[in-house]
C-alpha positions as CSV (number, residue, x, y, z in Angstrom):
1,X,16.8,-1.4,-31.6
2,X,17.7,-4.8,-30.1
3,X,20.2,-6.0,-32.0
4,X,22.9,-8.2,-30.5
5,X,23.2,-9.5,-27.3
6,X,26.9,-10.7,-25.8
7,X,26.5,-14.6,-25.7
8,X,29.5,-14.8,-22.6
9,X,27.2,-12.4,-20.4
10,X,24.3,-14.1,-21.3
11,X,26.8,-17.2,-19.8
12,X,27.9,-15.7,-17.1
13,X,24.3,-14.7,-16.1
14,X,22.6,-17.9,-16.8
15,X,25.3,-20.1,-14.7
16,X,24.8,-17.6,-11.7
17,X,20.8,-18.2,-12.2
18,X,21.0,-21.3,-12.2
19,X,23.6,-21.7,-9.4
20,X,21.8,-20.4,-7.3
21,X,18.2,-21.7,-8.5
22,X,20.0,-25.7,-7.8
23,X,21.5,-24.5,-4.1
24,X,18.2,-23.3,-3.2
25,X,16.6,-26.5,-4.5
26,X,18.8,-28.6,-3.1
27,X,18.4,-26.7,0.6
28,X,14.6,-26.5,0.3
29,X,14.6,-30.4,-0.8
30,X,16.5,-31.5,2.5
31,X,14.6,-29.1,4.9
32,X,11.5,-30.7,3.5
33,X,13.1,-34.2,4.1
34,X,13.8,-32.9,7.7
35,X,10.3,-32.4,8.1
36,X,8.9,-35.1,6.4
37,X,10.8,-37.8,8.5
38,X,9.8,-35.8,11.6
39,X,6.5,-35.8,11.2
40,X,5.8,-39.3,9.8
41,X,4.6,-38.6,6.6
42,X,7.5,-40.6,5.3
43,X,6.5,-43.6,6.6
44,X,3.1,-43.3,5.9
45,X,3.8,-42.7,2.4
46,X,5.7,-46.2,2.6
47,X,2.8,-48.0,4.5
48,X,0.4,-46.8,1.5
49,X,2.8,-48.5,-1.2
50,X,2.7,-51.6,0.4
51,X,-1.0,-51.5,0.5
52,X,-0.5,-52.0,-3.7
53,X,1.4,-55.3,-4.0
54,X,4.9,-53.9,-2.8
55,X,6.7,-57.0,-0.3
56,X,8.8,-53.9,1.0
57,X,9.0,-50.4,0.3
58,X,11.8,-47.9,1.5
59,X,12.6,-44.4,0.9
60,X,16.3,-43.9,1.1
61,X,17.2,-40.3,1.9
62,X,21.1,-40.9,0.8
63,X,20.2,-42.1,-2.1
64,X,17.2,-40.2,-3.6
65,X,19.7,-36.7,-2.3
66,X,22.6,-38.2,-4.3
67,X,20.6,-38.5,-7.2
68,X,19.3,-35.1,-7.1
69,X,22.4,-33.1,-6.9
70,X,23.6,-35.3,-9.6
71,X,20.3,-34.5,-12.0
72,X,21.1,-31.1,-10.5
73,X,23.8,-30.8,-12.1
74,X,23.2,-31.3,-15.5
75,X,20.2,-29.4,-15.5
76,X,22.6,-26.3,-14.7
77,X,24.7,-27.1,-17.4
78,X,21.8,-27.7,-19.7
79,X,20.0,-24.7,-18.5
80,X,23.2,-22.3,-19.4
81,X,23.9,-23.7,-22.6
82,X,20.4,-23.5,-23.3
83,X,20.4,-19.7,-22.3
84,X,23.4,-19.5,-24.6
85,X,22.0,-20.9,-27.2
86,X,18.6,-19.1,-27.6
87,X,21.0,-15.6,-27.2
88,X,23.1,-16.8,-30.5
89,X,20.1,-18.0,-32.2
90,X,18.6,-14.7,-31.3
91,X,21.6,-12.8,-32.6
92,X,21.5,-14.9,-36.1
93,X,17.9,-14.0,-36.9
94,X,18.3,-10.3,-35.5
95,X,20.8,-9.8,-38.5
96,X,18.6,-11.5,-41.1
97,X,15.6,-9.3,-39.9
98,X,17.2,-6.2,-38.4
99,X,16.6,-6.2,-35.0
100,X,13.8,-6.0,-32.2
101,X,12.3,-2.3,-32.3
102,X,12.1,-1.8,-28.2
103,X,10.3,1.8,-27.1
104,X,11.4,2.5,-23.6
105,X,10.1,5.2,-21.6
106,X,10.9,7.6,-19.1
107,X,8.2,9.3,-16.7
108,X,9.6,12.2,-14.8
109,X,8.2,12.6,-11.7
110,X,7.1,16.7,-10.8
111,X,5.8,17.6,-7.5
112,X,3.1,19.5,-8.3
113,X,2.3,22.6,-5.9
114,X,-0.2,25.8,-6.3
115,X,2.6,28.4,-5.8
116,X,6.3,27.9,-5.7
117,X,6.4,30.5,-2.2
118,X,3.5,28.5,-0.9
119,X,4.4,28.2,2.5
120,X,2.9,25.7,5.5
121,X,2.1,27.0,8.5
122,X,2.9,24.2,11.3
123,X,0.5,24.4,14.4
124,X,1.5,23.5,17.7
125,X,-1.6,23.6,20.2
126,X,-1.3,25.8,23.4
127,X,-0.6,23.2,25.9
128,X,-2.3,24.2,29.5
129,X,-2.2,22.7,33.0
130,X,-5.9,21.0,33.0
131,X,-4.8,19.2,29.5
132,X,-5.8,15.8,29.6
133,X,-4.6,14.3,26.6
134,X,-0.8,14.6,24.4
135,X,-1.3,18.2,21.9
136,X,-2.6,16.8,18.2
137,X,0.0,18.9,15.7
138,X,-2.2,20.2,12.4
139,X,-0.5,21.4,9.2
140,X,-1.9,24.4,7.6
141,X,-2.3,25.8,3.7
142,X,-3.6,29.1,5.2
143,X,-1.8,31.9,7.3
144,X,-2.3,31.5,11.0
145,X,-6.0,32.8,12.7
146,X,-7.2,34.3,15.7
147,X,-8.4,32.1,17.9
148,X,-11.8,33.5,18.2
149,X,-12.2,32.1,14.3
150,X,-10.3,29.4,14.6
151,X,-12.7,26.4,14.9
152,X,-10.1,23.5,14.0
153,X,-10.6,20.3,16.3
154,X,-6.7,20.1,17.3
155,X,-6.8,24.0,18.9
156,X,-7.0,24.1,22.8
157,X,-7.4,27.4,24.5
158,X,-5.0,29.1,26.5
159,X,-4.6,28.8,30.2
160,X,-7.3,30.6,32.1
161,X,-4.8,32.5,34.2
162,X,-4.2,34.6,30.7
163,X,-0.7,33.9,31.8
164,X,1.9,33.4,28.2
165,X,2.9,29.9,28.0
166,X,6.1,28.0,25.9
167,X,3.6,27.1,23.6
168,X,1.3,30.5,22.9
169,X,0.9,33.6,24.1
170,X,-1.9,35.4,26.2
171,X,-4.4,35.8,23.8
172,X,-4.3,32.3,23.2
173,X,-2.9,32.1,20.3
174,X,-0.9,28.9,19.5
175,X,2.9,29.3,18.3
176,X,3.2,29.0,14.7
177,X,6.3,27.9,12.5
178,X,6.5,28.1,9.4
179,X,8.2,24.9,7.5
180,X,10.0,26.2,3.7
């Protein structure tokens, strides 16, 4: 149950919100300014009002940015103590009613496996001297195979020589490790 919520954190969280909501309102509106002025569109827009009746129309950026961090401002202040204020109205009616019943749950995340000594067998292909391309790596449920039934696209032969190699032995056979 929801049942009282601290009006000075609620204060100290709303001022921070809306801190930082007027700097980055405040940034955004001058980089858009920036752009505006750059590209024209400001003095387009004060062409188009003259086309309506207006002797002279200007767009002051001074002015109109003084203006906003003023407004900005008070909307802070009025956005805190407007936070505040819904938290302590909040709190009044939670003790006339009892509370806000809140049901949170908890999944628990379970890695589900067939066997817990289930083991994969890591393949490394034999790598010979006519290979053309970089060895493909396969993971494996099953035990390692002969190579006579083993029919998986990443297995290459060994060399012809029949000589072992770092990666397999005569038979052919790729090296296998096993990964816990």
């Amino acid at each position: 149950m929801l049942r009282h919520i601290d009006p000075w954190s609620t204060f100290k969280i709303a001022l921070l919100f809306s801190a930082v909501a007027y700097v980055v309102a405040l940034t955004s509106g001058v980089l858009l300014w920036r752009v505006a002025d750059a590209t024209g569109t400001l003095d387009n827009v004060e062409r188009w009002f003259t086309q309506f009746g207006w002797e002279t129309f200007e767009l002051k950026g001074g002015e109109i940015f003084h203006n906003a961090w003023v407004i900005g401002l008070f909307g802070v202040v009025f956005a805190t103590g407007a936070a505040v204020l819904l938290v302590t109205l909040f709190n009044l009616v939670s003790d006339i009613v009892g509370g806000v019943r809140m049901t949170v749950l908890e999944e628990e995340v379970v890695e589900r496996t067939i066997s817990s000594t289930r083991r994969y067998v890591v393949r490394n292909p034999s790598a010979g001297a006519t290979q053309r391309r970089a060895p493909a790596w396969s993971v494996d449920d099953d035990a390692p195979t002969d190579t006579a039934t083993d029919r998986s696209p990443t297995h290459d032969p060994a060399p012809a020589n029949g000589d072992a190699n770092a990666n397999g032995d005569a038979n052919g056979r790729a090296a296998t490790w096993s990964v816990d």
